[in-house]
PDB file as gemmi writes it, atoms N, CA and C in Angstrom:
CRYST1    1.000    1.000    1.000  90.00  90.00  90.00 P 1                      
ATOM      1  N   UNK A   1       7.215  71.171 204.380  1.00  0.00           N  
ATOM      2  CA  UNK A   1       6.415  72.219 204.968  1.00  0.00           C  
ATOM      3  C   UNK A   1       5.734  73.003 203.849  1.00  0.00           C  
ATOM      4  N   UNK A   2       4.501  73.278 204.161  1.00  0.00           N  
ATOM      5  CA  UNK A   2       3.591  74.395 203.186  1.00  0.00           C  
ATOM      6  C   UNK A   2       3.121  75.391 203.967  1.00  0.00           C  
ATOM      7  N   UNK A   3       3.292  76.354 203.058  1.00  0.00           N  
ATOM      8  CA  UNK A   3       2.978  77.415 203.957  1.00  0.00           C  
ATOM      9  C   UNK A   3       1.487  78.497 202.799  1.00  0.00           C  
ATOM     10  N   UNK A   4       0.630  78.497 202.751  1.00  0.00           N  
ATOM     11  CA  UNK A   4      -0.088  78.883 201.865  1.00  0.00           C  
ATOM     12  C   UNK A   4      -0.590  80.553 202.580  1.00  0.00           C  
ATOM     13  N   UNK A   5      -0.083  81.882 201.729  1.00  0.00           N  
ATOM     14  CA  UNK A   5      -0.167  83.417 202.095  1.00  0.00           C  
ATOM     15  C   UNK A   5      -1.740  83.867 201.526  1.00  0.00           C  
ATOM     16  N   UNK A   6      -2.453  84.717 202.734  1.00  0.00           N  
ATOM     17  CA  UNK A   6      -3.361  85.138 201.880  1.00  0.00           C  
ATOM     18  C   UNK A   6      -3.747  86.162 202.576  1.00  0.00           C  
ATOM     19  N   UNK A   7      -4.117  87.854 201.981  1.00  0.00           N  
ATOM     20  CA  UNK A   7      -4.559  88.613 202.784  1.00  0.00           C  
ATOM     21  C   UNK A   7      -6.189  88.830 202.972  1.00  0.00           C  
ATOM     22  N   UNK A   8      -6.008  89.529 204.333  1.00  0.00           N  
ATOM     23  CA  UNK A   8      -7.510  89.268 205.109  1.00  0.00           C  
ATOM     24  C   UNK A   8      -7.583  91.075 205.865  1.00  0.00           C  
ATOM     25  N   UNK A   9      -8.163  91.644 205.301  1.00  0.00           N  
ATOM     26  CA  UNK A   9      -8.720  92.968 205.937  1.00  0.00           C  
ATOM     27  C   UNK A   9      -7.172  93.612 206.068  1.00  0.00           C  
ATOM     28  N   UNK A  10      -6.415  93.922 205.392  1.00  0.00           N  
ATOM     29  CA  UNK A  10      -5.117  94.527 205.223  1.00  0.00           C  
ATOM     30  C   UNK A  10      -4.098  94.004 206.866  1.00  0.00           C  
ATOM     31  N   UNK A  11      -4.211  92.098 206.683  1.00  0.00           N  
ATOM     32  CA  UNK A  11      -3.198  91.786 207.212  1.00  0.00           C  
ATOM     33  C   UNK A  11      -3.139  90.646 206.102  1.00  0.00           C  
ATOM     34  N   UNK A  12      -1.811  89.985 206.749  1.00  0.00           N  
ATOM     35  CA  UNK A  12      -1.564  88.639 206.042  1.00  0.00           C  
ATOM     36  C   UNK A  12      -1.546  87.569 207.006  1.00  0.00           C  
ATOM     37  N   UNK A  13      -2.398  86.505 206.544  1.00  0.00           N  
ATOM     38  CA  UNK A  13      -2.295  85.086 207.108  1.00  0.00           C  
ATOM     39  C   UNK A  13      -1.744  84.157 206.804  1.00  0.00           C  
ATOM     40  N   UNK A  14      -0.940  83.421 207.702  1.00  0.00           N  
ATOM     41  CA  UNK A  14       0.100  82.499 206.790  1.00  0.00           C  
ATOM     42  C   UNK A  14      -0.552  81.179 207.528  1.00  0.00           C  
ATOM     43  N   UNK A  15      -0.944  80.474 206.671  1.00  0.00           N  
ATOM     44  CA  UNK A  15      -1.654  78.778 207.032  1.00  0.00           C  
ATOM     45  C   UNK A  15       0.123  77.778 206.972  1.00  0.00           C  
ATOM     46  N   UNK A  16       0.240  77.729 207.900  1.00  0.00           N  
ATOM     47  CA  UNK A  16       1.720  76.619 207.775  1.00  0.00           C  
ATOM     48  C   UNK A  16       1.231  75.571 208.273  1.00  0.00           C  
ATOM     49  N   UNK A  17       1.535  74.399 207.451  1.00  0.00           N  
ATOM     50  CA  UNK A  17       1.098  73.167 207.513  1.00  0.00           C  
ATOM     51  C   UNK A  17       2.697  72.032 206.948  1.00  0.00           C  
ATOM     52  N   UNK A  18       2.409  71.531 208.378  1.00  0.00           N  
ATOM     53  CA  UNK A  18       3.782  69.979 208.570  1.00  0.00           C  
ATOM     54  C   UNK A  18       4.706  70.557 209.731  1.00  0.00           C  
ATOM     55  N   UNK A  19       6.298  70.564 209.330  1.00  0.00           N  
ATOM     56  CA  UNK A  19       7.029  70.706 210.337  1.00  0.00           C  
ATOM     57  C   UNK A  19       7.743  71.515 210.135  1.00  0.00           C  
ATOM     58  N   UNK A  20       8.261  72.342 211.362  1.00  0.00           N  
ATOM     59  CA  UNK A  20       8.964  73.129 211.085  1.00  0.00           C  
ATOM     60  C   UNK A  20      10.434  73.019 212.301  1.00  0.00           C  
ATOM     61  N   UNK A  21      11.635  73.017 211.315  1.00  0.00           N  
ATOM     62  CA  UNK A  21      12.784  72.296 212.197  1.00  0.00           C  
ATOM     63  C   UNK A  21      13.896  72.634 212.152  1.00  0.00           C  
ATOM     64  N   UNK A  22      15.336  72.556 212.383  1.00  0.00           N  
ATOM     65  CA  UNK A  22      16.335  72.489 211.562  1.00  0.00           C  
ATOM     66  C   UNK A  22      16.610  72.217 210.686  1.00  0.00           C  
ATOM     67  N   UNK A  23      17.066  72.874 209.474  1.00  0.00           N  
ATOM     68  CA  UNK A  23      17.179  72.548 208.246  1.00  0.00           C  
ATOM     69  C   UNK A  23      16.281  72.957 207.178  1.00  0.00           C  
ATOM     70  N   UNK A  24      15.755  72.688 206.130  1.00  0.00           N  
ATOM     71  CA  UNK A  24      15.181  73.559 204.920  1.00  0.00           C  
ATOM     72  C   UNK A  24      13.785  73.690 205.585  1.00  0.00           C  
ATOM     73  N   UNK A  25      12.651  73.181 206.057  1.00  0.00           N  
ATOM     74  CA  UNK A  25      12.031  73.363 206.858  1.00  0.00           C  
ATOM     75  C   UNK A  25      12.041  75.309 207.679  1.00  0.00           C  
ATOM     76  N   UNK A  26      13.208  75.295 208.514  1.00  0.00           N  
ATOM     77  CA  UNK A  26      13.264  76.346 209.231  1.00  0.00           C  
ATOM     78  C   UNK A  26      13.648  77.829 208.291  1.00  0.00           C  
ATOM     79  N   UNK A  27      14.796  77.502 207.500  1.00  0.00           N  
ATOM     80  CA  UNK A  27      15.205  78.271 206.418  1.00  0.00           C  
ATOM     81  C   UNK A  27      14.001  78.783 205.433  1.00  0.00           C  
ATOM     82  N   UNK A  28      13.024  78.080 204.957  1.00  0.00           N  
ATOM     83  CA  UNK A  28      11.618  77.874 204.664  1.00  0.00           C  
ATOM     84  C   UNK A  28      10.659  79.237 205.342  1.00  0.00           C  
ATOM     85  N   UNK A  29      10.712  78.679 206.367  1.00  0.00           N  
ATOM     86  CA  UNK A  29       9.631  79.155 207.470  1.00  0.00           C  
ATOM     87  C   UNK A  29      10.228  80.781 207.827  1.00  0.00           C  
ATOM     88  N   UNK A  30      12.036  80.699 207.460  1.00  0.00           N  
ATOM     89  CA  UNK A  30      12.215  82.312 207.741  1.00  0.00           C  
ATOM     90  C   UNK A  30      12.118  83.268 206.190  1.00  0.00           C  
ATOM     91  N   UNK A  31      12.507  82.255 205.595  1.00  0.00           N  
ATOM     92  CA  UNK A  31      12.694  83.145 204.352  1.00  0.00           C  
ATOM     93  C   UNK A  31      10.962  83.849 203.809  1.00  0.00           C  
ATOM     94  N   UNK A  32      10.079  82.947 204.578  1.00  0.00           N  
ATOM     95  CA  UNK A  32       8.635  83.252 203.963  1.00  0.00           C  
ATOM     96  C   UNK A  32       8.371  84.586 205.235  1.00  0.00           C  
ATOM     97  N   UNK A  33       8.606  84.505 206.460  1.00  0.00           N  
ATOM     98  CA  UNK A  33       8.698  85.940 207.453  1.00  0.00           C  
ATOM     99  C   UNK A  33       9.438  86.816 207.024  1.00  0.00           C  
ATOM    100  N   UNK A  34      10.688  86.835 205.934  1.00  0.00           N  
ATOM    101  CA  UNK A  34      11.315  87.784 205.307  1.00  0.00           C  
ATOM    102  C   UNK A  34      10.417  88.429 204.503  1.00  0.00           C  
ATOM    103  N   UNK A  35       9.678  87.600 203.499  1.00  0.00           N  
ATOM    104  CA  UNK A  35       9.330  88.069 202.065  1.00  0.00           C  
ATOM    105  C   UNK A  35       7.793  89.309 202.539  1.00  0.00           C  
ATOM    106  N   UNK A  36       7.198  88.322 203.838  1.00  0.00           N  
ATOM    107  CA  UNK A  36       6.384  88.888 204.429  1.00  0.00           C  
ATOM    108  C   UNK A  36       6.604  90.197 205.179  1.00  0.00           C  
ATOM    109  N   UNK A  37       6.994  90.506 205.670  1.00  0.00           N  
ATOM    110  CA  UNK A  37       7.669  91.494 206.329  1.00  0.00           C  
ATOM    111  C   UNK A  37       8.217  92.729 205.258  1.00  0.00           C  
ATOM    112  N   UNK A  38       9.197  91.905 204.423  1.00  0.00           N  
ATOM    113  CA  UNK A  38       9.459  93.161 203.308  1.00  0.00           C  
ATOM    114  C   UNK A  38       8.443  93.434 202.167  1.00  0.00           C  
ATOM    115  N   UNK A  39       7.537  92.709 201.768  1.00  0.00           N  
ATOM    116  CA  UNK A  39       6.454  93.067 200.413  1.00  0.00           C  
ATOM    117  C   UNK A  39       4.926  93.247 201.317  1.00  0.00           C  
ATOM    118  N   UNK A  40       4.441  93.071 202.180  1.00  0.00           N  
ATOM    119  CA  UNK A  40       3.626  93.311 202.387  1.00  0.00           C  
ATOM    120  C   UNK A  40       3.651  94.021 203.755  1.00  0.00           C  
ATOM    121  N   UNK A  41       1.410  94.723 204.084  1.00  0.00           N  
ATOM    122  CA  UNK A  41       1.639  95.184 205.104  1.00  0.00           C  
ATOM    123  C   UNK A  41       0.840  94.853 206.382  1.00  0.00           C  
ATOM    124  N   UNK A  42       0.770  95.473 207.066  1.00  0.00           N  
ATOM    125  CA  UNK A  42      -0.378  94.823 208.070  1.00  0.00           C  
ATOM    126  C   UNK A  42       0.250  94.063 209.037  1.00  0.00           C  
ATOM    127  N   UNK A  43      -0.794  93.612 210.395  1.00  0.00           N  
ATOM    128  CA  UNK A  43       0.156  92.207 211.216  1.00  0.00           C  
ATOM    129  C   UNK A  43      -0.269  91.399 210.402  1.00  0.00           C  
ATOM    130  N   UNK A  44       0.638  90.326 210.901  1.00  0.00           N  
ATOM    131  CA  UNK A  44       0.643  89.073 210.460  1.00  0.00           C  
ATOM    132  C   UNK A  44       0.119  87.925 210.867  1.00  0.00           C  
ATOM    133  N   UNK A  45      -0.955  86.982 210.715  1.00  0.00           N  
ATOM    134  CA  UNK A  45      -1.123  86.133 212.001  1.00  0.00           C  
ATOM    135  C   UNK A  45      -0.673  85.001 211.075  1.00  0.00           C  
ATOM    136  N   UNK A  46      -0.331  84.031 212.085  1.00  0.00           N  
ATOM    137  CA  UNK A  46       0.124  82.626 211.847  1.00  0.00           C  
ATOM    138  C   UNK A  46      -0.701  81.649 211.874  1.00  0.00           C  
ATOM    139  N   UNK A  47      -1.210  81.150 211.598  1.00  0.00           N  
ATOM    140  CA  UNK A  47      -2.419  79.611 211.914  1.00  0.00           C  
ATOM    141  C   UNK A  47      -1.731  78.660 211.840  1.00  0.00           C  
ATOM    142  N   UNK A  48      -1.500  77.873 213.308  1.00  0.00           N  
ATOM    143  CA  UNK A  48      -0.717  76.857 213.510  1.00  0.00           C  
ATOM    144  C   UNK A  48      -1.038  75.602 213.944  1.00  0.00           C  
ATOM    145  N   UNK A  49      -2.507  75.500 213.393  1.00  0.00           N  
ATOM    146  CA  UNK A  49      -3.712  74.564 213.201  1.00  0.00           C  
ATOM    147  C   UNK A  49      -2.970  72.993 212.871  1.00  0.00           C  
ATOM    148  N   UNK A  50      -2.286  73.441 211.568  1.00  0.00           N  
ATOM    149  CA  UNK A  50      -2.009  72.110 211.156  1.00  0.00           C  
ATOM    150  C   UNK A  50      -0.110  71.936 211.033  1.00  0.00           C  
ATOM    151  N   UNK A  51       0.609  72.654 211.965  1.00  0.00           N  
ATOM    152  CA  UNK A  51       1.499  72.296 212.515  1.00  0.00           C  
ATOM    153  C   UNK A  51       2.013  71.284 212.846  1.00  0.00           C  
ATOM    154  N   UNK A  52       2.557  70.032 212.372  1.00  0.00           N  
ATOM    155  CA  UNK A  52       2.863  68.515 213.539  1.00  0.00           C  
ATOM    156  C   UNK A  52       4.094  69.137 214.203  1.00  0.00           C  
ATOM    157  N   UNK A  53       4.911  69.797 214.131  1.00  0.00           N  
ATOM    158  CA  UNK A  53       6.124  69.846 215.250  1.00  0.00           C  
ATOM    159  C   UNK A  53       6.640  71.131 214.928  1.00  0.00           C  
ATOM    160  N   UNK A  54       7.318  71.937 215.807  1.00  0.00           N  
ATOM    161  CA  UNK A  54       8.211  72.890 216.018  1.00  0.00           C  
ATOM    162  C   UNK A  54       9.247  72.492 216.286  1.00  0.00           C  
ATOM    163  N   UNK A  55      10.866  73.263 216.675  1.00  0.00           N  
ATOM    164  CA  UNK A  55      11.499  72.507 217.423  1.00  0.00           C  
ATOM    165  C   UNK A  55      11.989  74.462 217.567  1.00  0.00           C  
ATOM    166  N   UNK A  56      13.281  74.394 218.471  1.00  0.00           N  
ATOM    167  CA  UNK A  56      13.445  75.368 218.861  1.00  0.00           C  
ATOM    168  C   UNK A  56      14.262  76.251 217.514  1.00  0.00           C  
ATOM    169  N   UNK A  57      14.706  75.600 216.913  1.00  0.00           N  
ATOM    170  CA  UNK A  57      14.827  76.476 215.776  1.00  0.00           C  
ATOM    171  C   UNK A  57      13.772  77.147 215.516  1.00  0.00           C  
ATOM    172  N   UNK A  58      12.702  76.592 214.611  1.00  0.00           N  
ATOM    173  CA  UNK A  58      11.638  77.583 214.442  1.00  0.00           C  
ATOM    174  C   UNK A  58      11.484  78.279 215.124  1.00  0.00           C  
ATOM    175  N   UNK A  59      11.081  78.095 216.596  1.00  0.00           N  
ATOM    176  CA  UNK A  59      10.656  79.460 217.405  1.00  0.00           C  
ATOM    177  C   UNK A  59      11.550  79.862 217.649  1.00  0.00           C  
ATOM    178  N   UNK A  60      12.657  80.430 217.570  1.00  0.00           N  
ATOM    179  CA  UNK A  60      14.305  81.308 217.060  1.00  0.00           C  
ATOM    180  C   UNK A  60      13.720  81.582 216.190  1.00  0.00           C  
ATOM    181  N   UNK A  61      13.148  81.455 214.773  1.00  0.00           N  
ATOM    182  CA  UNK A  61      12.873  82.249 213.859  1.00  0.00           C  
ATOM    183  C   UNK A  61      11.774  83.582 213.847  1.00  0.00           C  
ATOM    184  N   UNK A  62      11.016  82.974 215.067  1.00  0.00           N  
ATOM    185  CA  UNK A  62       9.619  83.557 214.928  1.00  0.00           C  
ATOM    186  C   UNK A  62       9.970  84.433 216.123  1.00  0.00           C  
ATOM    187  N   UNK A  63      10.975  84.313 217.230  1.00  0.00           N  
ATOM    188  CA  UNK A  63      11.373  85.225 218.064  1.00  0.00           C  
ATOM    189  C   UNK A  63      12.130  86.606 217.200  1.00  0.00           C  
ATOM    190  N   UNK A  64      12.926  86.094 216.702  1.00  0.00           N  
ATOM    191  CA  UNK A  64      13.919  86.646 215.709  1.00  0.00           C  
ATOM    192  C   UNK A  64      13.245  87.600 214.590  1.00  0.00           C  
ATOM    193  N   UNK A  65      12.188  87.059 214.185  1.00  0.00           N  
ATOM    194  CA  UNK A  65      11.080  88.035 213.635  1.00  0.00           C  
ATOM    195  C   UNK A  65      10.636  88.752 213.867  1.00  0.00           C  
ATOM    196  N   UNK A  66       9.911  88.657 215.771  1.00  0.00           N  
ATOM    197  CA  UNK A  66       8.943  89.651 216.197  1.00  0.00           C  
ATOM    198  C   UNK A  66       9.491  90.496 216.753  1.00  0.00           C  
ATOM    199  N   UNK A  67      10.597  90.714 216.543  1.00  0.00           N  
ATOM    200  CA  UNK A  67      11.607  92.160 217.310  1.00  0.00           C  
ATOM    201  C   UNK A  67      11.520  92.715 215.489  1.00  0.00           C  
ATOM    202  N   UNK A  68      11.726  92.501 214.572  1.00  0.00           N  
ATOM    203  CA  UNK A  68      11.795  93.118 213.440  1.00  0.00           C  
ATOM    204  C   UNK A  68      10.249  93.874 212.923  1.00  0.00           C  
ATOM    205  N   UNK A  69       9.108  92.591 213.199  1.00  0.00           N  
ATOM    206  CA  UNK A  69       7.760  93.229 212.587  1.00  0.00           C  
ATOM    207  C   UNK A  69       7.558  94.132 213.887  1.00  0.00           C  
ATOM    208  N   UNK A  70       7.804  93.990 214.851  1.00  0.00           N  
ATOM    209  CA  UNK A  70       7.243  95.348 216.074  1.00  0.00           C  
ATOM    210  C   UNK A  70       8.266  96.619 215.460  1.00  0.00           C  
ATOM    211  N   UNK A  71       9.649  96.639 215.404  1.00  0.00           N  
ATOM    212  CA  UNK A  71      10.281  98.130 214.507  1.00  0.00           C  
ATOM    213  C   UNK A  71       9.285  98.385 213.399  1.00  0.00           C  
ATOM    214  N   UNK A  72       8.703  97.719 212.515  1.00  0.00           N  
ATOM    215  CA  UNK A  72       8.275  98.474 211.613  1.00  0.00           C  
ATOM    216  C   UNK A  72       6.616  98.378 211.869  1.00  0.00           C  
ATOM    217  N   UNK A  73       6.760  98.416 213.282  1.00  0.00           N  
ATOM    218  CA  UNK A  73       4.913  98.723 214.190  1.00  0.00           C  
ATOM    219  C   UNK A  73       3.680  97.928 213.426  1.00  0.00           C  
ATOM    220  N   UNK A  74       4.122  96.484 213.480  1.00  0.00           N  
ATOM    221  CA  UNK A  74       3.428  95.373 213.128  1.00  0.00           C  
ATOM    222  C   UNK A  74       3.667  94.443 213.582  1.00  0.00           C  
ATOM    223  N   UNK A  75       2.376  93.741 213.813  1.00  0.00           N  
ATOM    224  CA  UNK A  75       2.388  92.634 215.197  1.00  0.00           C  
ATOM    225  C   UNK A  75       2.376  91.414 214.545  1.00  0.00           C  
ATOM    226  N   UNK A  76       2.722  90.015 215.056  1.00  0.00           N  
ATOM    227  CA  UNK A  76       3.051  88.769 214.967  1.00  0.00           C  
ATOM    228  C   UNK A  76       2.215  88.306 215.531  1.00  0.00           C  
ATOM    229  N   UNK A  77       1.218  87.301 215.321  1.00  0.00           N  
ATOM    230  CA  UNK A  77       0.276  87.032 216.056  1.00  0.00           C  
ATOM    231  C   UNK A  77       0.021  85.661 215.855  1.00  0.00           C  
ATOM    232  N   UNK A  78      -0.096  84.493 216.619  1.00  0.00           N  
ATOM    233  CA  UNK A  78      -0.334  83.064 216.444  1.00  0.00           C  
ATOM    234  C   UNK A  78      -1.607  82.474 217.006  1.00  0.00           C  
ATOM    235  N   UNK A  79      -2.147  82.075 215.946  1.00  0.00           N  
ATOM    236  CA  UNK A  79      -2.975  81.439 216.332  1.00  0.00           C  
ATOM    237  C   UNK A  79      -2.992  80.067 216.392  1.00  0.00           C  
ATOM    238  N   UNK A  80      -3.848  79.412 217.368  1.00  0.00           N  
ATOM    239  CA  UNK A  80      -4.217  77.394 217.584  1.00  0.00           C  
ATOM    240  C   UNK A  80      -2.515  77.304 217.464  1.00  0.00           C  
ATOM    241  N   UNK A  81      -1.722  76.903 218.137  1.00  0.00           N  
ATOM    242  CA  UNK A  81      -0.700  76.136 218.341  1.00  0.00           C  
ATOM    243  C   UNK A  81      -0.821  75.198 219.136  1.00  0.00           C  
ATOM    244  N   UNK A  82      -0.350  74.082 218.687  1.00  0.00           N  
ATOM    245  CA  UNK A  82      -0.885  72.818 219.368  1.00  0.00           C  
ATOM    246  C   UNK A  82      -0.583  72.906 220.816  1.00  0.00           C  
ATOM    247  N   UNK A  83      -0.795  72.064 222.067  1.00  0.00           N  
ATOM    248  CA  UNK A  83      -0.527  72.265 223.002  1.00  0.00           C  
ATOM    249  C   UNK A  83       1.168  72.401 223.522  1.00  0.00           C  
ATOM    250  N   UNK A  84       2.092  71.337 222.473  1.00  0.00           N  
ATOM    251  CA  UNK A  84       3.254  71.062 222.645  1.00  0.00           C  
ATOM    252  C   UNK A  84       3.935  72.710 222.411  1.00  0.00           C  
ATOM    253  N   UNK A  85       3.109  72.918 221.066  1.00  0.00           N  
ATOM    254  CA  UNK A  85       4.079  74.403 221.021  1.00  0.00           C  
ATOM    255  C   UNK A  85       3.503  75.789 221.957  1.00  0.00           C  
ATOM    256  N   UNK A  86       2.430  75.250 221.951  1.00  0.00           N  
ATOM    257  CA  UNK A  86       1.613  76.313 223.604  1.00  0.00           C  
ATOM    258  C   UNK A  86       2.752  76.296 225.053  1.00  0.00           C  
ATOM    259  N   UNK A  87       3.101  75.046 224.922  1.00  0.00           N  
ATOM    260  CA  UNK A  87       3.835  74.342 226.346  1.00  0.00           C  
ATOM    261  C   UNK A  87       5.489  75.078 226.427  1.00  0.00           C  
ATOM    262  N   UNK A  88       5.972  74.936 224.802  1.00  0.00           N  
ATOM    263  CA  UNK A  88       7.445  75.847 224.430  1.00  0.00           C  
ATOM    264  C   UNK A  88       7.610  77.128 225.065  1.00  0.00           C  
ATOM    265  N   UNK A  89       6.062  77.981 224.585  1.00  0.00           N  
ATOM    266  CA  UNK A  89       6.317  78.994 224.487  1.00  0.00           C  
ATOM    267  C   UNK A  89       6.095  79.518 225.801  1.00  0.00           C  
ATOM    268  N   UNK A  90       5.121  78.652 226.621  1.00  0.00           N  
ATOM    269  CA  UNK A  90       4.931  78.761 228.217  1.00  0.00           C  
ATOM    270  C   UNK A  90       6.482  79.145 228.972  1.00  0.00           C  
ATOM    271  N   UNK A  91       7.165  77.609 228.752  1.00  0.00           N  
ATOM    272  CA  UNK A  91       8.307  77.042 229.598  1.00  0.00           C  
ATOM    273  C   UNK A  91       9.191  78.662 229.059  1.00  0.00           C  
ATOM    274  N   UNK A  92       9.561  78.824 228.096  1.00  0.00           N  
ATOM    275  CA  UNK A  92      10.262  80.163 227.695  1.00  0.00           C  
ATOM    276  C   UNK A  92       9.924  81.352 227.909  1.00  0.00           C  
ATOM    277  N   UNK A  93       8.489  81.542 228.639  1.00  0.00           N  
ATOM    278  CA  UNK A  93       8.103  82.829 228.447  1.00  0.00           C  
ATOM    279  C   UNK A  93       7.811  83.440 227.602  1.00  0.00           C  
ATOM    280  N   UNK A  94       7.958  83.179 226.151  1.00  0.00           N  
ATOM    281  CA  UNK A  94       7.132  83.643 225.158  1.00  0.00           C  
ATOM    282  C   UNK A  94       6.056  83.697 224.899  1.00  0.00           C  
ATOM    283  N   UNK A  95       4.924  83.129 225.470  1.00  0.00           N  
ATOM    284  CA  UNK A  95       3.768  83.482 225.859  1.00  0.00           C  
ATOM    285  C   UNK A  95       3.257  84.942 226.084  1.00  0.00           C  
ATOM    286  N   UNK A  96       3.938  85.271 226.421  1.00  0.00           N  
ATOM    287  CA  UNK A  96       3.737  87.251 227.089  1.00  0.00           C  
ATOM    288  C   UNK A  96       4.448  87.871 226.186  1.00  0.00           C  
ATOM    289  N   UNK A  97       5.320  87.380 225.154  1.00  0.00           N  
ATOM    290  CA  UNK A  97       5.605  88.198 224.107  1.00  0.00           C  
ATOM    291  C   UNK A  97       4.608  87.999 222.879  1.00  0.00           C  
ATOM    292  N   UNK A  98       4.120  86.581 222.111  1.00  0.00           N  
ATOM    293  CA  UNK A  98       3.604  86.911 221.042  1.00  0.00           C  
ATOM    294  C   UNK A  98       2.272  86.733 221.709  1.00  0.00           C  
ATOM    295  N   UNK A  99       1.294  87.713 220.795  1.00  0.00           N  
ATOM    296  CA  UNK A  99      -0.008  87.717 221.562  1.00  0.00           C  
ATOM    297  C   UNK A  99      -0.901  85.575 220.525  1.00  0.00           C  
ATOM    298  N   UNK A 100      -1.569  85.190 221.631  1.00  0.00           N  
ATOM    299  CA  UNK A 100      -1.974  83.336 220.809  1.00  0.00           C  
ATOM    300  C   UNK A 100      -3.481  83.800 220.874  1.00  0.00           C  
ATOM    301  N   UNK A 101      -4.126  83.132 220.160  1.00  0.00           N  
ATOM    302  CA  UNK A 101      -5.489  83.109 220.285  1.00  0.00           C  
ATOM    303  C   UNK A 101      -6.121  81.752 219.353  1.00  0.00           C  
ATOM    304  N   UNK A 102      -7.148  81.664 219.572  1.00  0.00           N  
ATOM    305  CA  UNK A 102      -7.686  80.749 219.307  1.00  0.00           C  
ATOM    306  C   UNK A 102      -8.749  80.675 217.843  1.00  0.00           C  
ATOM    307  N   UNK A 103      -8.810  81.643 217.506  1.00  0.00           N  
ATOM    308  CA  UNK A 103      -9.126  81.254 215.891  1.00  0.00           C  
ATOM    309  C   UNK A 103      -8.577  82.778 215.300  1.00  0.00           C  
ATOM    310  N   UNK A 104      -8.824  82.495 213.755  1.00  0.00           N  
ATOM    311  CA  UNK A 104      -8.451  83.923 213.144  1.00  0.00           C  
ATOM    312  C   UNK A 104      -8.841  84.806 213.051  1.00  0.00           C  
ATOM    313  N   UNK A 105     -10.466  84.432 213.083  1.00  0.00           N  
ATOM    314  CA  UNK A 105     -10.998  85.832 213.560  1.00  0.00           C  
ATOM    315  C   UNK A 105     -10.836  86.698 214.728  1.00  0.00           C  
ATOM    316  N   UNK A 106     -10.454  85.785 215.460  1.00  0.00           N  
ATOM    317  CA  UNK A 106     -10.559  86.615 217.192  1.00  0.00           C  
ATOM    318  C   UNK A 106      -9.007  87.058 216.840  1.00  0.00           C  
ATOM    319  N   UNK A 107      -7.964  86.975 216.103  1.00  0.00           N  
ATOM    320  CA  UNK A 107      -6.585  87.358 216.055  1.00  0.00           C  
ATOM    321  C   UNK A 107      -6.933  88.620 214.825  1.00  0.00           C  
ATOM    322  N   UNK A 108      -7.776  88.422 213.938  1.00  0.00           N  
ATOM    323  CA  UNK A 108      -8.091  89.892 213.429  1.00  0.00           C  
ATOM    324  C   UNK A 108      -9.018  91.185 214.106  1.00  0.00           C  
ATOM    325  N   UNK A 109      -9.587  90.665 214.771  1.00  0.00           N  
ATOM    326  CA  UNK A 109     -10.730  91.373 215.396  1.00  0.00           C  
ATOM    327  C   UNK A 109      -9.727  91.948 216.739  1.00  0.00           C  
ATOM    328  N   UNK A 110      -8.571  91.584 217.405  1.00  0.00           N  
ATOM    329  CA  UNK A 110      -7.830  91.970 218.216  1.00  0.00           C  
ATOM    330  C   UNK A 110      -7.218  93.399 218.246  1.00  0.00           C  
ATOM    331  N   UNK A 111      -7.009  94.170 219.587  1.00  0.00           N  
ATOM    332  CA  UNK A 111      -6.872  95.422 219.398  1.00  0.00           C  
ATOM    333  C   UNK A 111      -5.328  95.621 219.900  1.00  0.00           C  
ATOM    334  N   UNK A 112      -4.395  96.285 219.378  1.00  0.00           N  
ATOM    335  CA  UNK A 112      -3.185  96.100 220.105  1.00  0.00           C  
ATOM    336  C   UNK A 112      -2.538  96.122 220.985  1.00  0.00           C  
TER     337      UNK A 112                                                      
END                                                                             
């Protein structure tokens, strides 16, 4: 998994690219929502463009996250998730918790 950080109008965008799963993968994917969360500021959006798989670990991580970035009144925001992980977050109802959109601009340009 790669995850490449870059800020955009005082948020941070995280481009994650491959898989994200059980195992160093997921550990990966939280420890980089840690570093994010504690050194920087702003929401955060995700671009999940080039994603090949989730599994429910990851989204445990990214649930597990967005109760932490909303306490410190910063939003989690995903963008392009493939349909499979569109379909996760449907079947779970997470849909109505993290706000999805369809490119990054329309996830920066978003009002809270």
């Amino acid at each position: 998994m790669i995850v490449e950080k870059r800020q955009l109008n005082g948020h941070t965008l995280l481009v994650v690219e491959g898989v994200v799963k059980l195992g160093e993968s997921a550990a990966f994917f939280a420890q980089t929502l840690e570093r994010v969360l504690t050194q920087d500021s702003g929401d955060v959006v995700i671009d999940f463009s080039k994603i090949d798989y989730m599994d429910s670990t990851g989204i445990g991580e990214m649930v597990g996250y967005l109760g932490r970035f909303r306490d410190s009144e910063r939003r989690l925001l995903l963008v392009n998730p493939s349909v499979r992980i569109r379909r996760l977050l449907e079947i779970s109802r997470l849909d109505q918790l993290f706000p999805i959109f369809n490119s990054v601009d329309e996830a920066l340009t978003a009002e809270p």
